[in-house]
C-alpha positions as CSV (number, residue, x, y, z in Angstrom):
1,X,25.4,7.5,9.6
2,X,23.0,8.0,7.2
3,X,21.1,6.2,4.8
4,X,19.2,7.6,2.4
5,X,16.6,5.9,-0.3
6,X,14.5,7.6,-2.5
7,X,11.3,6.7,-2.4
8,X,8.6,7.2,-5.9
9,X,5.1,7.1,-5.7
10,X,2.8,6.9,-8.7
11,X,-0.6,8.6,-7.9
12,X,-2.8,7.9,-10.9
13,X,-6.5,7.9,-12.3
14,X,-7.6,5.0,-14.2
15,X,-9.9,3.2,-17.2
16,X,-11.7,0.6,-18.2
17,X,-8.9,-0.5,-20.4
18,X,-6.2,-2.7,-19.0
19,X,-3.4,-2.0,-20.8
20,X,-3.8,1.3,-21.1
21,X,-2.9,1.7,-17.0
22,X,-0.6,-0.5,-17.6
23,X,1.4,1.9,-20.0
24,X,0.5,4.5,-17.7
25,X,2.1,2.9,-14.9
26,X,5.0,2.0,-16.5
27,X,5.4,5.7,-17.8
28,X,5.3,6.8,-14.4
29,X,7.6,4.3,-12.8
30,X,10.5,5.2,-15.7
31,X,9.5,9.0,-14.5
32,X,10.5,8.3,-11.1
33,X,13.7,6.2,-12.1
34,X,14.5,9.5,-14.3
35,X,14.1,11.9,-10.8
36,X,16.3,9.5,-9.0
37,X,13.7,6.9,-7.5
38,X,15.1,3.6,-6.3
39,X,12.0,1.8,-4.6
40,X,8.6,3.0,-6.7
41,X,4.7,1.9,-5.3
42,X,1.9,1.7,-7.5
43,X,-1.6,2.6,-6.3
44,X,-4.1,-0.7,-5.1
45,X,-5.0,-2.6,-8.2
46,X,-3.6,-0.3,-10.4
47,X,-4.2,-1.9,-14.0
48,X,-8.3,-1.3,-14.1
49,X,-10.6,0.2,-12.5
50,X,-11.7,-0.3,-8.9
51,X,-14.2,-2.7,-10.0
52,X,-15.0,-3.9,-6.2
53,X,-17.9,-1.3,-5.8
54,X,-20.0,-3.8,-7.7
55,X,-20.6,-7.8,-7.2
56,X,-20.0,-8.7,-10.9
57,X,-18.8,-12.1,-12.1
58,X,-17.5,-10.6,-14.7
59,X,-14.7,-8.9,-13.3
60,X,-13.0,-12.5,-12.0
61,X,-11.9,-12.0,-16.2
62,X,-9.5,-9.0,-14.8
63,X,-7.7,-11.6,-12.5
64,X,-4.0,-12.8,-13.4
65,X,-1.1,-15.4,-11.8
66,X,1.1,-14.1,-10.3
67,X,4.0,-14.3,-10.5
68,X,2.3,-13.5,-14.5
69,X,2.0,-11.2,-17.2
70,X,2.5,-8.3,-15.7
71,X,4.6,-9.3,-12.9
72,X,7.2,-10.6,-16.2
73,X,7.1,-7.2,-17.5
74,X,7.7,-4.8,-14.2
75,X,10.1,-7.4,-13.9
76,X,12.4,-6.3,-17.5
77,X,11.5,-2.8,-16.7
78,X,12.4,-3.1,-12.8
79,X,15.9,-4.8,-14.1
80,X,16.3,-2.3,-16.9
81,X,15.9,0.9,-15.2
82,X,17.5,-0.6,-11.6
83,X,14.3,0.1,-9.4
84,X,12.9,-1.9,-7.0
85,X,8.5,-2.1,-7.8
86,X,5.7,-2.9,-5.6
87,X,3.3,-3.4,-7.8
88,X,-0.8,-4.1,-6.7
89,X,-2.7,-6.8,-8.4
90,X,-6.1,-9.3,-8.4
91,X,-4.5,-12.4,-8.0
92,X,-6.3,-15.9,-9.5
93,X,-4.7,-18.9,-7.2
94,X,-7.0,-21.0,-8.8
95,X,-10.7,-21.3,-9.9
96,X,-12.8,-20.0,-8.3
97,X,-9.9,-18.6,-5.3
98,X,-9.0,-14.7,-5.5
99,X,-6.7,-12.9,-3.9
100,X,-5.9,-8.8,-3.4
101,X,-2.2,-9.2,-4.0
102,X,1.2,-7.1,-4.0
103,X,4.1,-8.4,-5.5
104,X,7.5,-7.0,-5.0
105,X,9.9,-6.8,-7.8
106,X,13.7,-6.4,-7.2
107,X,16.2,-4.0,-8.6
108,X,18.0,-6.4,-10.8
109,X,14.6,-7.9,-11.7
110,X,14.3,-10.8,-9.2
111,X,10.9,-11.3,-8.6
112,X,10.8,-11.5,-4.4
113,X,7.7,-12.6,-3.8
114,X,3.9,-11.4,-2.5
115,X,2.0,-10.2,0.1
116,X,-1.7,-11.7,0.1
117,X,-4.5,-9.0,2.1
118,X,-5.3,-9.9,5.3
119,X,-8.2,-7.6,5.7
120,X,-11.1,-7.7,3.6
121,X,-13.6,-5.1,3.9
122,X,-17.4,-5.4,2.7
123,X,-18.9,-1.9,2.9
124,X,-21.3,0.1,0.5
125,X,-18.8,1.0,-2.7
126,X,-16.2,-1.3,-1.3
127,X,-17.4,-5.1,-2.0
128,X,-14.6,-6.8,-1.5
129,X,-15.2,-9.9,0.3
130,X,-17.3,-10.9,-2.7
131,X,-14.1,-11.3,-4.6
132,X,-10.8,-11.5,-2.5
133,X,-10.2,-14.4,0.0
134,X,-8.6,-13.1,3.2
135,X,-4.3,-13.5,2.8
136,X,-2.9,-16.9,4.3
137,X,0.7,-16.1,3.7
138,X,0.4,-13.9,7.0
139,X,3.1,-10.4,7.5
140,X,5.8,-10.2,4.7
141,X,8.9,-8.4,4.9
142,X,11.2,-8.0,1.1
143,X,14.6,-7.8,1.5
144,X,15.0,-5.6,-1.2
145,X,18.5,-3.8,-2.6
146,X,17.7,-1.3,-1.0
147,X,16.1,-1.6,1.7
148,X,14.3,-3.9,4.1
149,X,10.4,-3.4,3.5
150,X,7.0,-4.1,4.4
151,X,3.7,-4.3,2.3
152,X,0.4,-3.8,3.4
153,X,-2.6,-3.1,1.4
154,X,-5.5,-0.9,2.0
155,X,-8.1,-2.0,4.6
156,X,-5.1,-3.2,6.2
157,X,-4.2,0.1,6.6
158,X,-6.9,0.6,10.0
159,X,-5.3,-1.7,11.6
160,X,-2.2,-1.6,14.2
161,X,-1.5,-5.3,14.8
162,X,-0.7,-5.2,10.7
163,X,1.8,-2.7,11.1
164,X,2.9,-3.6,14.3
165,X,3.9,-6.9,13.3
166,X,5.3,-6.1,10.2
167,X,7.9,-3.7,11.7
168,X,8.8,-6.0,14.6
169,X,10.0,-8.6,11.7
170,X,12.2,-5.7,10.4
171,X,10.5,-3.4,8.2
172,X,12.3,-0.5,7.5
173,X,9.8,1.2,5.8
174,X,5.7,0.5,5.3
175,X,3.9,0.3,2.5
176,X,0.7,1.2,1.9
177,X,-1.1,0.5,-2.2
178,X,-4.3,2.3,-1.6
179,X,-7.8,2.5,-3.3
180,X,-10.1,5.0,-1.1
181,X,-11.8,8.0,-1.8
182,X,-15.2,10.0,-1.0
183,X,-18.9,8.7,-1.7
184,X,-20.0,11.5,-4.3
185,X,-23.6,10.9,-2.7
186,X,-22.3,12.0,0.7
187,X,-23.8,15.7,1.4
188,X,-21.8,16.8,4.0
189,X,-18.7,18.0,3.5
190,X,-17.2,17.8,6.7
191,X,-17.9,14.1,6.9
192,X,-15.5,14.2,3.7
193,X,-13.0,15.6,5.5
194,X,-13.3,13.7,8.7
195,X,-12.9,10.6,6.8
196,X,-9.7,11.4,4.8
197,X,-8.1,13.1,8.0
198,X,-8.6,9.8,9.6
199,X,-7.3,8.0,7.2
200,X,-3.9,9.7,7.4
201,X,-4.1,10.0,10.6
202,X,-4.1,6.5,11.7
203,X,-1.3,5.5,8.8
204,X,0.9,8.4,10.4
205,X,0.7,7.0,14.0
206,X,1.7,3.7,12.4
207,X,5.1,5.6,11.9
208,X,5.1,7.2,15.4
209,X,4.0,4.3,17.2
210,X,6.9,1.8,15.2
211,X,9.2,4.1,14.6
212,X,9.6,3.4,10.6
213,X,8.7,5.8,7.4
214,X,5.5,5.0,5.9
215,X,4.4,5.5,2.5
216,X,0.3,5.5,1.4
217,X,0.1,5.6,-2.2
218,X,-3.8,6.3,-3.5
219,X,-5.3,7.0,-6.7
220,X,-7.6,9.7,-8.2
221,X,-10.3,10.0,-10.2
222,X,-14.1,9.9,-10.5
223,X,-15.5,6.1,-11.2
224,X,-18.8,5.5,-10.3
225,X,-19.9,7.0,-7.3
226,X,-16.2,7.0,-6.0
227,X,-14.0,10.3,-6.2
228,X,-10.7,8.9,-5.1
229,X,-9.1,11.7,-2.8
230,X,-5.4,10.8,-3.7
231,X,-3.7,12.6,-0.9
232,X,-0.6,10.4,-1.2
233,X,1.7,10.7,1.3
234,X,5.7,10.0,3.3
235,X,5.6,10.1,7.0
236,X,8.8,10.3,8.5
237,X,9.2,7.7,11.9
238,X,7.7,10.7,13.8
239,X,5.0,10.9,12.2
240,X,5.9,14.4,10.5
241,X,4.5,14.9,6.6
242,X,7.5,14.9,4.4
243,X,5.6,14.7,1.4
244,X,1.8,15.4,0.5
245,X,-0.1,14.8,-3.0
246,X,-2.9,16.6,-3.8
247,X,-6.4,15.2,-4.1
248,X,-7.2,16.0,-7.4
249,X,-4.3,15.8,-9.6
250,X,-2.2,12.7,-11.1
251,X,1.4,12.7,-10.2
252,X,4.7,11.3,-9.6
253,X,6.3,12.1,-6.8
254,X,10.2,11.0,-5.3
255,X,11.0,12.0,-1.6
256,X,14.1,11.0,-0.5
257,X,14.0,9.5,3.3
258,X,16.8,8.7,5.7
259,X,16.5,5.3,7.3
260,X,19.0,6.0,10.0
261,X,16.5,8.2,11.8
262,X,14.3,5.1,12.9
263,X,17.6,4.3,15.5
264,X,17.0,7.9,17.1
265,X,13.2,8.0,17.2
266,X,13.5,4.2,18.2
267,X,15.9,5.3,21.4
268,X,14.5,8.8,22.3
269,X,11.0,7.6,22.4
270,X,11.6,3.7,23.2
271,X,8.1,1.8,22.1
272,X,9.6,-1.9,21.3
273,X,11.6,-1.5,24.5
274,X,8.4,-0.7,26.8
275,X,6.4,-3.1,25.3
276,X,4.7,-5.5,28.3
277,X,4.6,-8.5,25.3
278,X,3.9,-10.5,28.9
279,X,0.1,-8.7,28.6
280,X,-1.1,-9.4,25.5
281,X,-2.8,-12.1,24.8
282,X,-6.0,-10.7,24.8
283,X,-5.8,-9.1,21.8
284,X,-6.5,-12.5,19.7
285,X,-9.7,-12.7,21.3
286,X,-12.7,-11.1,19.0
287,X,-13.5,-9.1,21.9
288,X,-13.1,-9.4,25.4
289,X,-16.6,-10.3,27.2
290,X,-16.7,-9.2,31.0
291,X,-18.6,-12.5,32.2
């Protein structure tokens, strides 16, 4: 038997002002409603711009509760149009405590909960450990009307153990909220390329190696030195493109998937079975000294 969800992703550029990618947002999630969408993910940090390629105290101001503002409205609109939204935000716990933060909104408006970044990077354009600390509220799987999913964010994205974990607590689907693109000042193009190849290649093998769709959602767009390669993507549990967003334009996208297939990748090519779970417990070391 089948079952079949359609799936909307928002790929958008953004501005300095707040509320106007919030409208844009919420134009583009009733877009994908109207083409049949029933789950819809927004880009990383979606309602300013990616302000983490400076150290600025300043941009703490951009930081919201959540649940909050905007999580009340995706809420009404999530209710009103019968969606389910995953919706990337800069979460403020408390003074002085940040968080990079996905909340998941239900069909009928139910606010399900969040999923707090467990991987912080701190690289040249990308300072994020001078604003987000590192998620406590570990792997997080939403129970959504539709389906079962999983949301990761990002610079979780390189990681295996993050996916792994999160589809062996039932995730029919990963998602990805991204904010990555090319360093303007970079003068070789095939470095460009190598880097966004990568970066789709490792999300796809996420879906191979788990047997689940994945979806990376990314933004576009010039700010600062940044040109955000979009590139948006749905892998099927094979791995296989079913959808790919260009680099350069904004764009909302609904691919309809079939969840059923994870059961026949899942027993022709039988991962979770295989797994020697007995072996493992190397990996929580940083790094495995031979002394």
């Amino acid at each position: 038997m089948s079952k079949n969800v359609s799936i909307g992703l928002v790929q958008m550029s953004c501005s300095a002002d707040v509320e106007t990618n919030i409208q844009k947002a919420i134009s583009g999630i009733r877009e994908a409603a109207q083409k049949g969408a029933q789950i819809v993910c927004l880009q990383e940090l979606f309602t300013s711009l990616y302000f983490c390629d400076v150290e600025d105290h300043h941009n703490f101001g951009l930081a919201e509760a959540i649940p909050g503002p905007t999580t009340d409205r995706l809420a009404q609109l999530a209710g009103e149009l019968g969606v389910v939204i995953i919706a990337s935000l800069f979460e403020k716990r408390a003074q002085g405590l940040y968080h990079n933060t996905t909340a998941v909104l239900d069909a009928d408006g139910t606010y399900l909960g969040k999923y707090r970044k467990m991987h912080i990077p701190d690289d040249p354009g990308y300072y994020e450990k001078f604003y987000f600390t590192p998620g406590d509220l570990g792997y997080k799987v939403f129970d959504t009307k539709f389906a079962r999913i999983g949301v990761l964010i990002c610079w979780d994205q390189w990681y295996p153990e993050a996916a792994r974990i999160t589809a062996l607590m039932g995730a029919e689907i990963l998602f990805y909220p991204t904010a990555i693109g090319w360093d303007t000042n970079e003068p070789d193009p095939a470095q460009n390329t190598e880097q966004y190849n990568a970066w789709q290649t490792i999300q796809r093998s996420h879906a191979i190696a788990n047997g689940v769709h994945v979806v990376a959602v990314n933004r576009v767009g010039r700010e600062a030195d940044q040109q955000f390669w979009g590139g948006s993507f749905v892998a099927n549990p094979f791995g296989s493109l079913l959808y790919l967003a260009p680099h350069d334009q904004e764009l909302v996208h609904v691919q309809p998937v079939d969840l059923a297939l994870s059961e026949k990748y899942r027993t022709t090519w039988p991962y979770f079975r295989d797994r020697r779970i007995d072996s493992y417990q190397p990996i929580t070391k940083r790094y495995i000294d031979q002394e």
